[in-house]
GUNU-183419 format. One record per residue (C-alpha): x, y, z; residue in one letter. Coordinates in steps of 0.05 Angstrom, whole numbers, plus 32768, in hexadecimal, padded with zeros to 4 digits. Layout:
// GUNU-183419
X, Y, Z, A
...
***
This chain:
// GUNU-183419
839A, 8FBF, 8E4E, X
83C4, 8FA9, 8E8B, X
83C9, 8FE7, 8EB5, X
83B2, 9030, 8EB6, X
83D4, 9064, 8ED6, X
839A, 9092, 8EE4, X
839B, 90E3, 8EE8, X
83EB, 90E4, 8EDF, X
8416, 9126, 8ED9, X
8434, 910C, 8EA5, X
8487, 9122, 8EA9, X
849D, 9107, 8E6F, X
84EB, 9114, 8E5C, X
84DE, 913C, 8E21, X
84F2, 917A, 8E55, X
84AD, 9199, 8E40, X
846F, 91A9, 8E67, X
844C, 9170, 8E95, X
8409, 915A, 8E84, X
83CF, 9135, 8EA8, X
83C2, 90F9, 8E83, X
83B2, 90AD, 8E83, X
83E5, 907B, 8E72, X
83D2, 9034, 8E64, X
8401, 8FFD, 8E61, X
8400, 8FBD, 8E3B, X
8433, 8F86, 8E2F, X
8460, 8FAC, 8E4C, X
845C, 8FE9, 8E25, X
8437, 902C, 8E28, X
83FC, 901F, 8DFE, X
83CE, 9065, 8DFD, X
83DC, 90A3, 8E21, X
839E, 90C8, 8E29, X
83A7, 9112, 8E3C, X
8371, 9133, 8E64, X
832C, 9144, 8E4A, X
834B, 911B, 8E0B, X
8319, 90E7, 8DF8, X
830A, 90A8, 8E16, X
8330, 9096, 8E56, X
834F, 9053, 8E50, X
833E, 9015, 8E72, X
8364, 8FDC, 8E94, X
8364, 8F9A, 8EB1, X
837F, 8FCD, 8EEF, X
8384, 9014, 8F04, X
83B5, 903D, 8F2C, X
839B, 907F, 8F46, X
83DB, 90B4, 8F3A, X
83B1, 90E8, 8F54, X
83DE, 9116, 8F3C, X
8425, 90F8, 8F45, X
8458, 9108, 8F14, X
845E, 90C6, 8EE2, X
84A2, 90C5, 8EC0, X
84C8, 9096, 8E95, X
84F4, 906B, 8EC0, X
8538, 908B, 8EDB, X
8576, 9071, 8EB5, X
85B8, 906E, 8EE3, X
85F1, 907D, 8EAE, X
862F, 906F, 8EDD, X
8619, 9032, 8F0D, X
864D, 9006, 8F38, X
8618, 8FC5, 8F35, X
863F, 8F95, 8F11, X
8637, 8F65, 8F43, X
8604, 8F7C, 8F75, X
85CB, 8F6F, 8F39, X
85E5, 8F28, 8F45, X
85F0, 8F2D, 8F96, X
85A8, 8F52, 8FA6, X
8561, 8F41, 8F81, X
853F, 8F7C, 8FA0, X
8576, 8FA8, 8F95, X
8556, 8FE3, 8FB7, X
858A, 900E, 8FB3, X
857B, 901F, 8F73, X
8529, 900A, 8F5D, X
850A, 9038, 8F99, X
852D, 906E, 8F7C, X
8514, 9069, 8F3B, X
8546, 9048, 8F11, X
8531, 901A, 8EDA, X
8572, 9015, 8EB8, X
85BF, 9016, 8ECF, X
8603, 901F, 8EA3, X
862C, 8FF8, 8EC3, X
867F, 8FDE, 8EB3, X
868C, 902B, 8EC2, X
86D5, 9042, 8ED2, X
86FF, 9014, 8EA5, X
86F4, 8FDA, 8EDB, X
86C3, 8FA4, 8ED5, X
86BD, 8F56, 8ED3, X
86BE, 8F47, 8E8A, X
86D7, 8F38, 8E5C, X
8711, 8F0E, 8E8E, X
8733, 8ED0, 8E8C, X
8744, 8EA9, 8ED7, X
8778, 8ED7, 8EE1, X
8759, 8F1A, 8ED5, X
871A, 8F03, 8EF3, X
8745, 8EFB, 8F3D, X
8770, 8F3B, 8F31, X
872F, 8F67, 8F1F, X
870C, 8F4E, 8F55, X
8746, 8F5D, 8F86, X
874C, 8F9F, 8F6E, X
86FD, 8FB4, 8F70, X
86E9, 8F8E, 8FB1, X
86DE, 8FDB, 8FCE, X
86AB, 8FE5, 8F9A, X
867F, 8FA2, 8F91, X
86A6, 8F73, 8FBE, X
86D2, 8F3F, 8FB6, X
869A, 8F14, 8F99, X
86AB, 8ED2, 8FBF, X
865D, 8ED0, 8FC1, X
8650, 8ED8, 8F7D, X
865B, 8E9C, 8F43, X
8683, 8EB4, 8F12, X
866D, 8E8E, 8ED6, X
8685, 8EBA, 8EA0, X
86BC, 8ED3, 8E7F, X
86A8, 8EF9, 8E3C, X
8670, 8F39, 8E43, X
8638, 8F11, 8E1E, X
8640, 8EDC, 8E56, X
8643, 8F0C, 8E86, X
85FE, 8F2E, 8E69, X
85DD, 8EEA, 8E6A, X
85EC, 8EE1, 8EA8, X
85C6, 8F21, 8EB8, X
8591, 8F12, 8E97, X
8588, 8EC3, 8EB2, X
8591, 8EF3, 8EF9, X
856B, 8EC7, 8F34, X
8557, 8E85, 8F1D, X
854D, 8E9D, 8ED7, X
851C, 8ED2, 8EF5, X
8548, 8F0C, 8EDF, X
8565, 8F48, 8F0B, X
8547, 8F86, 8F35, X
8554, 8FB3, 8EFB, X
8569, 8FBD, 8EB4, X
85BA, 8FBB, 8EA0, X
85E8, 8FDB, 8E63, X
862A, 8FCA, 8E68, X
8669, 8FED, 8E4D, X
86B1, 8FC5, 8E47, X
86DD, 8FE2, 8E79, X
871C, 8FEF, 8E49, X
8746, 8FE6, 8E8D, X
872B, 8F9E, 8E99, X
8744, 8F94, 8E4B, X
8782, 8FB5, 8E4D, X
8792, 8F81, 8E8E, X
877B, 8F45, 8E64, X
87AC, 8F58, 8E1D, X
87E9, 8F7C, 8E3E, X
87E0, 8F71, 8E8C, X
87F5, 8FA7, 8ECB, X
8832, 8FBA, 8EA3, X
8836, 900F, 8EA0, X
8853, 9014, 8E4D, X
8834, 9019, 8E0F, X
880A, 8FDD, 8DEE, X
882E, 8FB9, 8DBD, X
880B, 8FAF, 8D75, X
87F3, 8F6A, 8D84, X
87DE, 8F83, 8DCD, X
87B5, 8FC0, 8DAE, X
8794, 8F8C, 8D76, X
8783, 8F5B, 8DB3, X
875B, 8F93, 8DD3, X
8742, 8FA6, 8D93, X
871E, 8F69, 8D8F, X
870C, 8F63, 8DD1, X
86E1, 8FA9, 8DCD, X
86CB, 8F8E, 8D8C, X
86B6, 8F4A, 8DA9, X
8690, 8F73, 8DEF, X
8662, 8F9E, 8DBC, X
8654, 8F6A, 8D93, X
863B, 8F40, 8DD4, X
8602, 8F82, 8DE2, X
8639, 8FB5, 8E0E, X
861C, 8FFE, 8DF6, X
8669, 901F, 8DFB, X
86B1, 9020, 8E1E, X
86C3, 903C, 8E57, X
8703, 904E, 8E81, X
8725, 905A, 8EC3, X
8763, 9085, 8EAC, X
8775, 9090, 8EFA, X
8769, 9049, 8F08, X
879D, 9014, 8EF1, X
87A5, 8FF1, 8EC7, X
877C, 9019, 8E94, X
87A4, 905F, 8EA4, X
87D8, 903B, 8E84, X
87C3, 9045, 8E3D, X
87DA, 9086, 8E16, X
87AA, 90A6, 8DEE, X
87C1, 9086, 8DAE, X
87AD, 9044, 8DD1, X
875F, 905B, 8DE5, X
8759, 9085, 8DA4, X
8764, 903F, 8D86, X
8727, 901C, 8DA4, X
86FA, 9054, 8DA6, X
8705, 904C, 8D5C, X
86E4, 900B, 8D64, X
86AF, 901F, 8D95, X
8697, 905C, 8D5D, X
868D, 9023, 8D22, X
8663, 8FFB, 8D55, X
863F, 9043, 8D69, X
8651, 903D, 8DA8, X
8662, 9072, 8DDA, X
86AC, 907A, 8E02, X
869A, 908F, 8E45, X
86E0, 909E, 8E72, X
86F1, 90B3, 8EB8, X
872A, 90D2, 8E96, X
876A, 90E4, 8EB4, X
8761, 9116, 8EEB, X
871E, 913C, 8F0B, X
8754, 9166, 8F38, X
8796, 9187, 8F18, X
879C, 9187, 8ECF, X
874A, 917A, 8ECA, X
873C, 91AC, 8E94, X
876E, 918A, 8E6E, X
875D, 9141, 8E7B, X
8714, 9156, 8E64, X
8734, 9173, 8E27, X
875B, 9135, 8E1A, X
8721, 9107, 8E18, X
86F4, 9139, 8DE7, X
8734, 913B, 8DB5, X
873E, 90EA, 8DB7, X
86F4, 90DD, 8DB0, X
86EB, 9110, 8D72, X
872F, 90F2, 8D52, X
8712, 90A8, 8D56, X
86C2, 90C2, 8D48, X
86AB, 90A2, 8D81, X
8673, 90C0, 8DAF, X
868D, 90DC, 8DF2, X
866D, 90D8, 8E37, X
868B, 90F2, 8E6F, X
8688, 90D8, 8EAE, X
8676, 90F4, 8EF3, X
8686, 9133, 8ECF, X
86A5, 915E, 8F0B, X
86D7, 9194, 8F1A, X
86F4, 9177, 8F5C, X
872E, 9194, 8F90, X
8742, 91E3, 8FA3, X
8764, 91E2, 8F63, X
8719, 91E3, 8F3D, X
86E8, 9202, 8F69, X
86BF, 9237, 8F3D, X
86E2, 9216, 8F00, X
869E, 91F5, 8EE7, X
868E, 9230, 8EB6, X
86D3, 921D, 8E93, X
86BE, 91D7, 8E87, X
867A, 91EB, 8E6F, X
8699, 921D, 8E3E, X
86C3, 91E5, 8E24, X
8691, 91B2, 8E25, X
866A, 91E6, 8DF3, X
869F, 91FA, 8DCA, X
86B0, 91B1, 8DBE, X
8659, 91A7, 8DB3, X
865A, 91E4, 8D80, X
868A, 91BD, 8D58, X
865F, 9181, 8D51, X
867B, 9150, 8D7C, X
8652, 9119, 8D9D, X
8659, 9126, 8DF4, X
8630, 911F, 8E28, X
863D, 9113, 8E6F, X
8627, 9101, 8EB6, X
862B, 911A, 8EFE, X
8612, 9103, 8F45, X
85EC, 9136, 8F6C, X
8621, 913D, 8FA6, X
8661, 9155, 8FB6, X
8691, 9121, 8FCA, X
86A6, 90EB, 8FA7, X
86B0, 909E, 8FB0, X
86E4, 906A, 8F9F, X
8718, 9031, 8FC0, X
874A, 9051, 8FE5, X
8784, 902B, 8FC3, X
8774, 9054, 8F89, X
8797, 908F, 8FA5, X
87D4, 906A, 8F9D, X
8802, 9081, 8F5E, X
8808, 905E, 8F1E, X
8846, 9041, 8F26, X
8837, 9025, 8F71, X
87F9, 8FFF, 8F57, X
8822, 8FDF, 8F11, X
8820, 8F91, 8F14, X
87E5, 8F8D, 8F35, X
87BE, 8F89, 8F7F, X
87F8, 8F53, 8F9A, X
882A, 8F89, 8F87, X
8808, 8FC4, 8FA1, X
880B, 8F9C, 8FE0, X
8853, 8F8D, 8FDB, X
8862, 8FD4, 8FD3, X
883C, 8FE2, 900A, X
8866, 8FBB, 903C, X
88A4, 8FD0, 9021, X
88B8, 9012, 9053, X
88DE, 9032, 901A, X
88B6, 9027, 8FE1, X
8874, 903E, 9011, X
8899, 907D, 9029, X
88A4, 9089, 8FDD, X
8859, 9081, 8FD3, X
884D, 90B1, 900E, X
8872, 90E3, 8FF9, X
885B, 90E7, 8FB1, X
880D, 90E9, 8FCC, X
8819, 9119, 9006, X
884B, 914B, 8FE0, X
883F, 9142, 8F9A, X
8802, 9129, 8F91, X
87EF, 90DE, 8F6F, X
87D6, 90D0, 8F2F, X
87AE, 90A4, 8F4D, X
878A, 90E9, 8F78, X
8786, 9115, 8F38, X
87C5, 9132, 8F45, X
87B7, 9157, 8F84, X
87DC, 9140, 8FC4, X
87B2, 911D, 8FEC, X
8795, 913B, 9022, X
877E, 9109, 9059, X
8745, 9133, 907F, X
8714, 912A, 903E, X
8722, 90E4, 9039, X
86F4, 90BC, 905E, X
86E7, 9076, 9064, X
86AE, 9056, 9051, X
86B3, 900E, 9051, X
86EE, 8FD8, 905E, X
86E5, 8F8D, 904A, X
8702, 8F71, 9089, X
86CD, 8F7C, 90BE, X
86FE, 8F81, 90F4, X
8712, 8FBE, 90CE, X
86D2, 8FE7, 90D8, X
86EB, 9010, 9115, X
8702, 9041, 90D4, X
86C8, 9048, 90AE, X
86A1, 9088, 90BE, X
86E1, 90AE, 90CF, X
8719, 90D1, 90A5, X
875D, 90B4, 90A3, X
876D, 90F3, 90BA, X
8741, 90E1, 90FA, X
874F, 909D, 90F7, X
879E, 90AF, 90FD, X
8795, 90E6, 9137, X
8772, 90AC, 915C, X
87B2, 9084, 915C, X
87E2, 90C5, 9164, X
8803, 90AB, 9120, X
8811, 90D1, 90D9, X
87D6, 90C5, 90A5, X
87F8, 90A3, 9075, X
8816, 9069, 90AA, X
87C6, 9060, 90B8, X
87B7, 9060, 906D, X
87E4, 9032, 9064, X
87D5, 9001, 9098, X
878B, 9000, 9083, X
879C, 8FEF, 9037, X
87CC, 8FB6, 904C, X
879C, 8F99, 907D, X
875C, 8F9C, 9056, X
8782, 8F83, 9018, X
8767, 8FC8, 8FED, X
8724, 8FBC, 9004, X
871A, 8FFE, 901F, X
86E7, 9024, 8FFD, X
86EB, 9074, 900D, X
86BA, 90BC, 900B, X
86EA, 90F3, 8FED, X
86D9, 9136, 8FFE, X
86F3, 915E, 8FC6, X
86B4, 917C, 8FA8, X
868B, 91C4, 8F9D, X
8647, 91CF, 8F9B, X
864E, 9209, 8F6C, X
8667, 91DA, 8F3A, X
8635, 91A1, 8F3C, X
85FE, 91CF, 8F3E, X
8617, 91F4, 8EFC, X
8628, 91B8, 8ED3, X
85E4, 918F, 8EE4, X
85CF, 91CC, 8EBC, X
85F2, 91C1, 8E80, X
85C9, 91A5, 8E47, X
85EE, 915D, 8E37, X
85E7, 9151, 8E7F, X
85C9, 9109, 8E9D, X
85C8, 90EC, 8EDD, X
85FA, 90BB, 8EF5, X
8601, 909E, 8F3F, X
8642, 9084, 8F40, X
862A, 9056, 8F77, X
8655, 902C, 8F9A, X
8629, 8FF4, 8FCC, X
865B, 8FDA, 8FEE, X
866F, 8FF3, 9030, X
8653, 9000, 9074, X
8650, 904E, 9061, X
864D, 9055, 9017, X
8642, 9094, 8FF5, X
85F2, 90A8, 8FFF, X
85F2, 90B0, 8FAD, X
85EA, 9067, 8FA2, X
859F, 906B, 8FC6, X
8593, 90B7, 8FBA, X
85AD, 90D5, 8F7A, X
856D, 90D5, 8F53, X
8537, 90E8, 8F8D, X
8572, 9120, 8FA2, X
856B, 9139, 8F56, X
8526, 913D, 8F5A, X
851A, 915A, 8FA5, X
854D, 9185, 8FB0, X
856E, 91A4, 8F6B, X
8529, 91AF, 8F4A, X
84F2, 91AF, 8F78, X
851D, 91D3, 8FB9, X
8559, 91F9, 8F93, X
8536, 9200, 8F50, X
8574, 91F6, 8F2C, X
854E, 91CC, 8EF8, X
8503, 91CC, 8EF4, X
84E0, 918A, 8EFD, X
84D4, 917B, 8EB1, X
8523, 9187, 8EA4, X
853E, 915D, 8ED8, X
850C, 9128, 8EBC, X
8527, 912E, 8E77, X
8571, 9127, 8E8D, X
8564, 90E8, 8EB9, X
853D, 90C3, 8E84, X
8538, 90D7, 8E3D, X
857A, 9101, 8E38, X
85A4, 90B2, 8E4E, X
8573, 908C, 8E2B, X
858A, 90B6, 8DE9, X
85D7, 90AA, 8DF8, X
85C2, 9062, 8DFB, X
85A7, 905B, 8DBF, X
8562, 903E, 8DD5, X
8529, 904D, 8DA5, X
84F2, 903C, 8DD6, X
8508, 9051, 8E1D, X
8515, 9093, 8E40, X
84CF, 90B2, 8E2B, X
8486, 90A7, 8E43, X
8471, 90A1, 8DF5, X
8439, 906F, 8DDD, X
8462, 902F, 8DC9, X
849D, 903C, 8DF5, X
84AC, 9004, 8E27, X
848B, 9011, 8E73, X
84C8, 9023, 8E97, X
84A7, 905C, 8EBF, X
84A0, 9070, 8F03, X
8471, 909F, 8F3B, X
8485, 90CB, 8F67, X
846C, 9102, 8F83, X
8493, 9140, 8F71, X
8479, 916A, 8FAD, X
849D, 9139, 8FE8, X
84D3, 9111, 8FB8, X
850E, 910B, 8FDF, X
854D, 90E2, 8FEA, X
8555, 90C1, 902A, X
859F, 90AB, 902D, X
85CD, 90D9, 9058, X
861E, 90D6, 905F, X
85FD, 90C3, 90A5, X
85CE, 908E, 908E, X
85E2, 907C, 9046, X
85B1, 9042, 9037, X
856E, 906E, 904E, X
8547, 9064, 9016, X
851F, 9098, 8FED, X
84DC, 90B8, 8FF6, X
84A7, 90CF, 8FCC, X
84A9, 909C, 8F8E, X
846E, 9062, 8FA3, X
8473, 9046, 8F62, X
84AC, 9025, 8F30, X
849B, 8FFD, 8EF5, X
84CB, 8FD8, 8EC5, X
84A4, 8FB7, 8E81, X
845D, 8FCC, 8E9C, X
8470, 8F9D, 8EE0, X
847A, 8FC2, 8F28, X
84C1, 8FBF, 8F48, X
84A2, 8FED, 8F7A, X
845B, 8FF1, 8F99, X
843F, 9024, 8FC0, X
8484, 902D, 8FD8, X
84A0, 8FE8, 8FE1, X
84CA, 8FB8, 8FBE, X
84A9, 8F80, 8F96, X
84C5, 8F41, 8F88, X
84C0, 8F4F, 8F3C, X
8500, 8F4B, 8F0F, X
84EA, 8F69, 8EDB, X
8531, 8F78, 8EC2, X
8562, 8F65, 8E8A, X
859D, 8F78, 8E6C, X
8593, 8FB2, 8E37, X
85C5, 8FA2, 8DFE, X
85E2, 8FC7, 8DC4, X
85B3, 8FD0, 8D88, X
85D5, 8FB2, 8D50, X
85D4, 8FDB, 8D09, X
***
């Protein structure tokens, strides 16, 4: 054998009782698990002492922002100290392939407050299975920091067959994107996903994305939406996506699964009940959340739909325009923006968190509510400033959620862990380094909302399941050694809103294919990962 994990508390995301037990690895896999007082205790070319510590299969991040920073960072710490062996990433419609040259600039334009504007990064590819090898040839062939799935963002298609035009697809547009969700499964993505408050994809009508998740279900994918609105009308946007997903017989998975704004606090039971009701009935759902309140996005998406059709150069002409910006004011402030769920904005839980012009950084930390009492001027006339000088750059922390309501639907039983992490920024969220040690530390072990073996099972085998992945997500004899130690007595996420790139404590080990990402509590220089692609039937 290669390794032994000696004396483990086996954890291991069936969501029954830990065990002690040995677990030897070999050629990457978990060859013999040897419970105590079971029979012969394996041997190994070498041993790890676990004394104890909780072994687990590896975490799997079902709603990651990496696309590029896989590419950008081989340690990518961020993610491997907390436990992660596997990210979904193309999340939220938006994504770099499949593009042509003119996509490719406008998608990086518009994203640059997630993962940059990418002017570091060589953008080789243009269709998802190039994009995949890329992953996989990572640093000098050596691979990346963790494992990848990857979904086609149905926005980044819609751009590519009908544009930033706000009207329905034609019939030749709809069979372009057809095939181009066709061609990205075939190529190894695992599903679809959308940004229906994020343009252009919150273009398409429901006719439109019943369409392709018809194509998604014959490949056995899964559609996974931000659908249209987590504030006013959220109940019903939910709704919406359960009724388009069981008309096309696609698997749905929601993401960041929240009830969001004054209009929803308390509301969570009344997503649960119809999440159950729709369960009951036999449809395929699951769904994710991030152990935190606020959420995390570019600040140009509060903008409404019609200020952000034709693209980032048009959003930007808008901008300058007084009229047409007062118009934009106005319908955020009083009426509230597609683009912010439907509530008006309100600029005191909107807080900047990272701008791509360094001379811009005076802003991030503050609310533009602050930022705009600082310069005795109206919020909006600072917003607006900000998004015209840092070119949409601006990356932002909303503060729109309730802890009532993320503690209730972590509960629910499709539930899995997502970070929604965005990197970039001087202050992103603290969910991008802390979502899965938070799970662990403080909702089981400190609030006991979930014991330990439960929050296990919905970080690892629960994802692995909606993923289709016959040999991951379980510490089983034959299943590949994604796995990881921590100790479940002083596990704990280190990022603050303060101090957002802390990293965790409490998990000394991290394995990906039997080979340590993490040792005794530090990074390797191992890449152990590669792209995890569709099985074909």
């Amino acid at each position: 054998m290669d390794l032994v994990l000696r004396d483990a508390r086996v954890v291991d995301g069936t969501g029954g009782a830990a065990y002690r037990a040995d677990v030897a690895v070999d050629g990457g896999r978990i060859a013999a698990i040897v419970g105590e007082g079971e029979g012969r205790r394996p041997t190994a070319r070498r041993t790890v002492e676990a004394d104890g510590l909780a072994l687990s299969p590896g975490f799997i991040d079902m709603h990651a922002h990496s696309d590029l920073a896989l590419l950008r960072d081989p340690a990518h710490e961020a993610k491997a100290a907390q436990g992660v062996t596997l990210e979904v990433i193309g999340q939220d419609g938006l994504s770099y392939a499949p593009v042509d040259d003119r996509t490719l600039a406008e998608i990086r334009a518009q994203i640059t407050g997630w993962n940059g504007d990418g002017s570091d990064i060589d953008f080789t590819w243009r269709t998802v299975g190039e994009y995949l090898d890329r992953l996989d040839h990572g640093f000098d062939g050596r691979g990346i920091a963790v494992n990848a799935a990857y979904l086609v963002p149905q926005g980044t298609v819609r751009m590519l067959a009908v544009g930033w035009e706000d009207r329905p697809a034609t019939e030749d547009e709809l069979a372009h994107m057809r095939r181009l969700v066709a061609e990205g499964l075939e190529q190894g993505a695992v599903g679809l996903s959308s940004g229906l408050t994020y343009t252009p994809g919150m273009y398409a009508r429901d006719a439109e994305l019943t369409e392709l998740c018809r194509v998604v279900a014959r490949y056995e994918g899964y559609y996974c939406p931000h659908h249209r609105s987590y504030g006013a009308g959220a109940l019903e946007a939910y709704e919406e996506m359960i009724d388009l997903t069981r008309e096309a017989g696609c698997a749905l998975h929601l993401a960041h699964a929240t009830m969001n704004f004054g209009v929803n606090k308390g509301r969570a039971p009344d997503l649960l009940a119809l999440l159950d009701h729709a369960l009951d009935g036999g449809a395929d759902i699951t769904l994710d959340t991030y152990p935190y309140t606020p959420g995390s996005t570019t600040l140009v998406a509060m903008l409404p739909s019609w200020a952000s059709e034709g693209g980032p150069a048009a959003i930007l002409d808008r901008l300058r325009d007084p009229a047409t910006a007062d118009r934009i004011r106005h319908v955020m402030e009083v009426v509230g923006a597609d683009g912010c769920h439907g509530v008006p904005i309100e600029w005191d839980t909107i807080e900047i968190s990272g701008v791509s012009d360094p001379a811009l950084n005076g802003y991030v930390g503050k609310t533009v509510a602050q930022s705009a009492a600082e310069r005795g001027e109206a919020p909006w006339t600072t917003a607006r400033r900000l998004l015209i000088e840092d070119r949409l750059g601006t990356s932002i922390l909303q503060h729109v959620g309730h802890e009532e309501n993320v503690r209730q639907i972590m509960r629910h039983r499709v539930h899995t862990g997502g970070s929604d992490g965005i990197l970039q920024g001087a202050k992103p969220h603290p969910r991008a380094y802390g979502t899965f040690p938070r799970y662990l530390g403080t909702y089981a072990r400190e609030l006991g909302v979930l014991s330990l073996e439960e929050c296990v099972a919905h970080l690892t085998s629960r994802p692995a399941a909606r993923l289709r992945l016959p040999d991951r997500g379980l510490v089983r004899e034959g299943y590949r050694a994604d796995l990881v130690l921590f100790d479940p007595d002083t596990v704990a996420a280190g990022s603050t809103f303060d101090a957002p790139r802390t990293l965790p404590s409490g998990i000394p080990h991290v394995l990906i294919d039997g080979r340590f990402v993490v040792e005794d509590g530090r990074r390797t220089d191992v890449l152990a990962g590669r792209t995890v692609r569709r099985e074909k039937s």
